[in-house]
N, C-alpha and C positions, 0 to 999 in steps of 0.2 A: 173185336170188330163191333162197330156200332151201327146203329139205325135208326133214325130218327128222319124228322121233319123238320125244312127249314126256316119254320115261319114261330112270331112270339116267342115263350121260352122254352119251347119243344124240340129247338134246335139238337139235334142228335148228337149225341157224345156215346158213340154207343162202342164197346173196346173189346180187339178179341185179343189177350193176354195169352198167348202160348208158352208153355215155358218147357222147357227138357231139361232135363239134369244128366246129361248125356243119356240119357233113353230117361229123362224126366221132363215132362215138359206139361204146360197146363194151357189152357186156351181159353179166352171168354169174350163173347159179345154180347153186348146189351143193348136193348132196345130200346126206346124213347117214343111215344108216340100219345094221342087223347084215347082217352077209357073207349075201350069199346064194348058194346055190350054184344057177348055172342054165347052159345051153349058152351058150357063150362067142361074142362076135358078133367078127370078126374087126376086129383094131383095130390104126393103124397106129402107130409111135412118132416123134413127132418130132426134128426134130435141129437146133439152133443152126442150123446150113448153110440149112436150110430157114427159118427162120426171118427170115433178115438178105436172104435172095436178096429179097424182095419190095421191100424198100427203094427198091433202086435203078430199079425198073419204076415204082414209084407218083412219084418223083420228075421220071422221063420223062413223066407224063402219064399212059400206058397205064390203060385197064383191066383189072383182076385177078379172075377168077374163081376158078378155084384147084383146080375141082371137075369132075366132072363134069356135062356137061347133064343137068336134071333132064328125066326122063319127058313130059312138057308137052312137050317141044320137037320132038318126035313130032308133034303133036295141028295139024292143018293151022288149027281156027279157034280163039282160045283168048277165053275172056270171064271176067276178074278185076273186072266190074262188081260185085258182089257184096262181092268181098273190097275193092274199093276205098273203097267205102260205108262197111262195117262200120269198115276204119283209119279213118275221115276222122270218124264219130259216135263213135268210142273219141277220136278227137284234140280232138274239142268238148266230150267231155263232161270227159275230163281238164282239160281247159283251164279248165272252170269251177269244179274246185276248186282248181289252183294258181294261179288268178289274181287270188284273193282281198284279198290286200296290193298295196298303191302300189308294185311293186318290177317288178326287169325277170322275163322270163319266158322261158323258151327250155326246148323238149323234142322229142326224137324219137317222134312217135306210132308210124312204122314200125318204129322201132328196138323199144321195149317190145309191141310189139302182135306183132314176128314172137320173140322171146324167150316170152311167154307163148304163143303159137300152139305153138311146140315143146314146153312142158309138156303144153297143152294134148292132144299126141301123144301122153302116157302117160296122161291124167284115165280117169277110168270114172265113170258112173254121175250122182248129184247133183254132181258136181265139173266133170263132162262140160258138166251141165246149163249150171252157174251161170257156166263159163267161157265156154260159148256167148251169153248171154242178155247176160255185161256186156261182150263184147266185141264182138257183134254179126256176132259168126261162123255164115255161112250155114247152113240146116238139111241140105244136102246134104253131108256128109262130104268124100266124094269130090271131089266138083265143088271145095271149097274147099282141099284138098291140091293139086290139079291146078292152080287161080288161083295160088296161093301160089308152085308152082314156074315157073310164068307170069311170073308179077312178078319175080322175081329173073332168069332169063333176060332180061326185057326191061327193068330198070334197069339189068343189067351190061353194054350192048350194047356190042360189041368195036369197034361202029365209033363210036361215041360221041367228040366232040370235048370232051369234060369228061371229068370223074376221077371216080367214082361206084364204089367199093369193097366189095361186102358179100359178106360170109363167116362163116361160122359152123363152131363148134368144138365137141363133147363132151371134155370130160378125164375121165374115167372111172380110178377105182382099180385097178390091176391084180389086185388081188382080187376085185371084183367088176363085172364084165362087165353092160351091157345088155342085156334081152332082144332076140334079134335083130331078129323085126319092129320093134323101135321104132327102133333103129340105123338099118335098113334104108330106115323111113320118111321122117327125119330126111336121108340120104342122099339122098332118092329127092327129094323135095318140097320141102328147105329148103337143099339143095346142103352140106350137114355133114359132117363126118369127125370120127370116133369116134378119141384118143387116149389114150393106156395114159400112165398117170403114178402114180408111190408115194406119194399124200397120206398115208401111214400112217407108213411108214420116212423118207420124203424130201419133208416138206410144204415148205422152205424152196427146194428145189430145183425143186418143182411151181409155186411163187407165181412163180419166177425166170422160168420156161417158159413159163407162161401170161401174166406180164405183157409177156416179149417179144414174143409172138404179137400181143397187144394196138397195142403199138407200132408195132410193121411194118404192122399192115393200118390203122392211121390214122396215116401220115404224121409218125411220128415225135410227132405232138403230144401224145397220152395216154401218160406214162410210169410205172411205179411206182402202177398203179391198184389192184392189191389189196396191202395192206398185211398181211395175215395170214391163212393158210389152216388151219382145222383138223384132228388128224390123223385127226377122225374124216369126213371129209368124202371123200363117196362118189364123189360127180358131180358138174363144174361144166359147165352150158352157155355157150359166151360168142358174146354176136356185136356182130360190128364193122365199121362203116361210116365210108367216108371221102367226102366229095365238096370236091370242087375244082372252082365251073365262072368264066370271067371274062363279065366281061355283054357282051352283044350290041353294046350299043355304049357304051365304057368312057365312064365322067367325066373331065375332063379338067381331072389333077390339079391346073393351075395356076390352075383357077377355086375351087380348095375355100377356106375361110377361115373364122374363127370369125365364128359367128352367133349370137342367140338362140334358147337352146330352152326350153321352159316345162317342167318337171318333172310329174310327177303330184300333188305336195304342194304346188305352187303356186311354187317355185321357179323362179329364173331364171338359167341360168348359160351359158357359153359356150362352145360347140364348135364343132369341125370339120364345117364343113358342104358334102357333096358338092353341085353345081350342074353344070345342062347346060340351056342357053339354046343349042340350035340352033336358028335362024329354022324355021318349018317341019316342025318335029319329030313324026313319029307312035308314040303309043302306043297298048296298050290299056287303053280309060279309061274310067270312068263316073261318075257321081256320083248320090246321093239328096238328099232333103232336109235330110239329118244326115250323109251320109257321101262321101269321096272315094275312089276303087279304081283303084288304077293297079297293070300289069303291067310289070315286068322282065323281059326274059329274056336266057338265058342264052346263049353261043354254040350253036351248033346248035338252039336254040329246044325242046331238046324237056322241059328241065326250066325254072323259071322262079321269079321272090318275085313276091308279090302283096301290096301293101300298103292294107289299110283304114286310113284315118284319118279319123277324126271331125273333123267340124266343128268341136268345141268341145274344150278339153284334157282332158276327161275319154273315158277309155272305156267306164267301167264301164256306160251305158247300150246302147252297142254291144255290150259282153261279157254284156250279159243276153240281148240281143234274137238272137247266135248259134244259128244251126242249120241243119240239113246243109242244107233245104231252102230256106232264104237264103242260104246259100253257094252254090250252085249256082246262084242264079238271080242273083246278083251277077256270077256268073262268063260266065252264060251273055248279059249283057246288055252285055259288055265289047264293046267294036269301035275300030277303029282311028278314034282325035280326034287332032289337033291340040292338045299341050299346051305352055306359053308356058312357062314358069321351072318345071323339076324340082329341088327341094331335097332330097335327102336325107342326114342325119346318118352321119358315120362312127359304127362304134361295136366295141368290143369284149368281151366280157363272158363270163362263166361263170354256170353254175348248178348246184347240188346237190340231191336230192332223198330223200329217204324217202316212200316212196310208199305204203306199205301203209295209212294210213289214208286216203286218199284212196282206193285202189282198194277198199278195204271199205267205205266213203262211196257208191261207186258199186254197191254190190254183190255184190264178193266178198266172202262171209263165210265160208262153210265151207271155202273153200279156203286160210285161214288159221289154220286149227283142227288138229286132230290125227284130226277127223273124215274128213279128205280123203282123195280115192281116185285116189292118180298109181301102182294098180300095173301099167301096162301099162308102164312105165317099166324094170322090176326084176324086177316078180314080188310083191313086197312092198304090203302096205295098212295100212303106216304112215308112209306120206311123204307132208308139206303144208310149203307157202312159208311159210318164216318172216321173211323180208326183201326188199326191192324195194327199191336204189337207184339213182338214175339222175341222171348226173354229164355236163353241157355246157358246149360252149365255143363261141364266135362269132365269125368275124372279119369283117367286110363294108368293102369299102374302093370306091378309083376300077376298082379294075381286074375284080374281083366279089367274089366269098364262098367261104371256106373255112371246111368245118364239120368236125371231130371231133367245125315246128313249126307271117217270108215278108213280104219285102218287096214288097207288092201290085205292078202294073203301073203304078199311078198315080202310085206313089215314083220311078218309075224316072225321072231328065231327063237326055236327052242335053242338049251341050252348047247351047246356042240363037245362030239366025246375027242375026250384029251385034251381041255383046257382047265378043267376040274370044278367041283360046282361052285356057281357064283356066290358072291356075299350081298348081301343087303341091307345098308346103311341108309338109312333114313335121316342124315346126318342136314340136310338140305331143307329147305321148305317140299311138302306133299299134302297129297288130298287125299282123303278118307272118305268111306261110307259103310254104313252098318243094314247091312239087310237080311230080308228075310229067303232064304236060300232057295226053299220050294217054290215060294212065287217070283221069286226074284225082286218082290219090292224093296226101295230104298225108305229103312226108316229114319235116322241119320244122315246127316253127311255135313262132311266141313273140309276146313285148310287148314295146317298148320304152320303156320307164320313163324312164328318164335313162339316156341313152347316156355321159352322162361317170362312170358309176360301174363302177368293177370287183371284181365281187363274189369 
């Protein structure tokens, strides 16, 4: 995500790179703007050493925070109902413009939703407004800082038997310092540290330091993400998540074999297809009249995929009929069935994105403009995003997933006794989303199109 000014060579090119690696993803925006001179917020410097130490902990397993507990961790009852809501209608409504083409589909809602939350830290005014309104960030300031540091405290939980990584960085020009409440913010609420880097004198050396930053906090998989930094570039924010979790109860890889799967364009081709025929198997399962919903979950249960599949190999009438509050009541109708043959395709895949018309599609407008107001950021009121891209990758196999995404009462039918329990072939195009169970937030979510193609 960028921010600059539209006037001489200050034109903004400022990028917020998100990337997931199925729960990998990184994100960065940079800033563009003239030197300002204001009180300097105390900022630290990184150093290679710091940088590679992470490595070896995320390949252990461990989870990395990296920071200090955010404020929240104080507050004896904490409710991110709120902000869970706002990620999850920001992840549907996304969803509905990138999922416009027969193709596969994979995005971080959390990852871009806590990336612009942090601009959002510096907005004032109409930018305030409009960043609220299409993100669906609570009207309580407060209360939505304090979720936010909520949520990160309790997706990093140290006792967590998965791998679940997020971290966030400021690189800041060592000419020009943030203003410190917004450092301080960022610290306090988004667990961030504020680093001193020379984009002016030593831009090729800042893209070296930030892309290794990158790397370490996703598992090696994102490497060489920014290809070019410019030396007018003020501030990059990046944040970067890893998750690593295996499923609750693996497939068992000697049943997988090529299957048929129907394509979204009507094709038919052959893959790997994951199967688990335990006699007596429970999941959480439901079914509509058009739809099948089964839950995975993860070891320790408390993250989890959730799969819709349509009846029929289209989605696109499912992908109309989306929204939070059929999500939720799909979710909430789930109960432990007995289901007979689970199919599900391996798959691996990437996606790339330019977002910015898409999120002006939804509504941001001014805050693509030069009209924009991030000077709580600087000090300065002429920095606006000039670029949003966001870069994924997927892997889902037997063992789990590793990432670097109103239906009346009368639709609802459980399973009926004496027809025996259903099977679930995923053999069709579906849509997927990986959440977090207690809050219910969507971190993940995607389509799968044709799992034998890699984009």
């Amino acid at each position: 995500m960028s921010l600059g000014r539209p006037d001489k060579s200050y034109s903004l090119c400022v990028l917020v790179i998100l990337v997931l690696f199925f729960v990998v993803m990184s994100g960065c925006v940079s800033i563009r703007q003239e030197p300002e001179v204001d009180a300097p917020h105390s900022q630290e410097n990184i150093t290679k050493k710091e940088i590679t130490a992470i490595i070896p902990k995320i390949n252990q397993g461990s989870v990395l925070i990296g920071q200090l507990p955010a404020t929240s961790s104080k507050i004896e009852q904490w409710n991110i109902s709120d902000l869970s809501a706002g990620n999850n209608k920001f992840a549907l409504d996304l969803f509905s413009k990138l999922g416009g083409k027969n193709e596969n589909v994979l995005f971080s809602p959390w990852s871009i939703y806590s990336a612009l939350a942090m601009a959002n830290e510096g907005a004032r005014g109409n930018t305030t407004e409009e960043m609220r309104r299409v993100l669906h960030f609570p009207d309580n300031g407060s209360q939505f800082e304090i979720s936010f540091a909520s949520a990160y405290d309790k997706f990093n939980s140290i006792d967590a038997v998965y791998t679940l990584v997020a971290a966030n960085a400021l690189w800041v020009d060592k000419e020009n310092p943030l203003l410190p409440n917004y450092a301080a913010d960022i610290d306090r609420y988004f667990h961030g540290t504020a680093r001193n880097v020379d984009f002016k004198g030593a831009p090729d050396d800042a893209k070296s330091m930030i892309n290794s930053w990158v790397e370490s906090r996703t598992g090696s998989r994102i490497k060489n993400l920014i290809s070019y930094i410019s030396p007018d570039t003020q501030l990059l924010i990046t944040n970067a998540v890893y998750f690593k979790g295996m499923w609750d109860e693996a497939f068992d890889i000697n049943m997988t074999e090529e299957r048929n799967f129907t394509t979204s364009d009507g094709r038919i081709i052959r893959i790997p297809m994951m199967e688990s025929q335990t006699s007596g198997q429970q999941f959480n399962y439901n079914e509509t009249n058009d739809l099948q919903i089964l839950e995975l979950p993860y070891k320790g249960k408390r993250l989890s995929m959730i799969i819709l599949l349509p009846m029929s190999n289209n989605t696109s009438s499912l992908e109309r009929s989306l929204s939070l509050e059929k999500l939720m009541q799909w979710r909430a109708s789930l109960s432990e069935t007995e289901v007979g043959d689970v199919r599900i395709p391996k798959f691996s895949f990437s996606s790339k994105y330019s977002l910015n018309d898409d999120l002006k599609g939804l509504g941001l407008q001014n805050t693509f403009t030069p009209g924009a107001d991030f000077s709580g950021i600087n000090g300065r009121t002429d920095l606006f995003i000039s670029d949003i891209i966001h870069q994924s990758f997927v892997d889902v196999n037997e063992q789990g997933t590793e990432a670097a995404a109103a239906t009346g009462a009368s639709n609802v039918m459980a399973c009926m006794p004496g027809y025996g329990p259903p099977d679930f072939w995923a053999d069709h195009p579906f849509i997927f989303f990986i959440q977090d169970k207690e809050t219910g937030t969507i971190l993940f979510m995607g389509r799968v199109s044709d799992p034998g193609r890699i984009e």
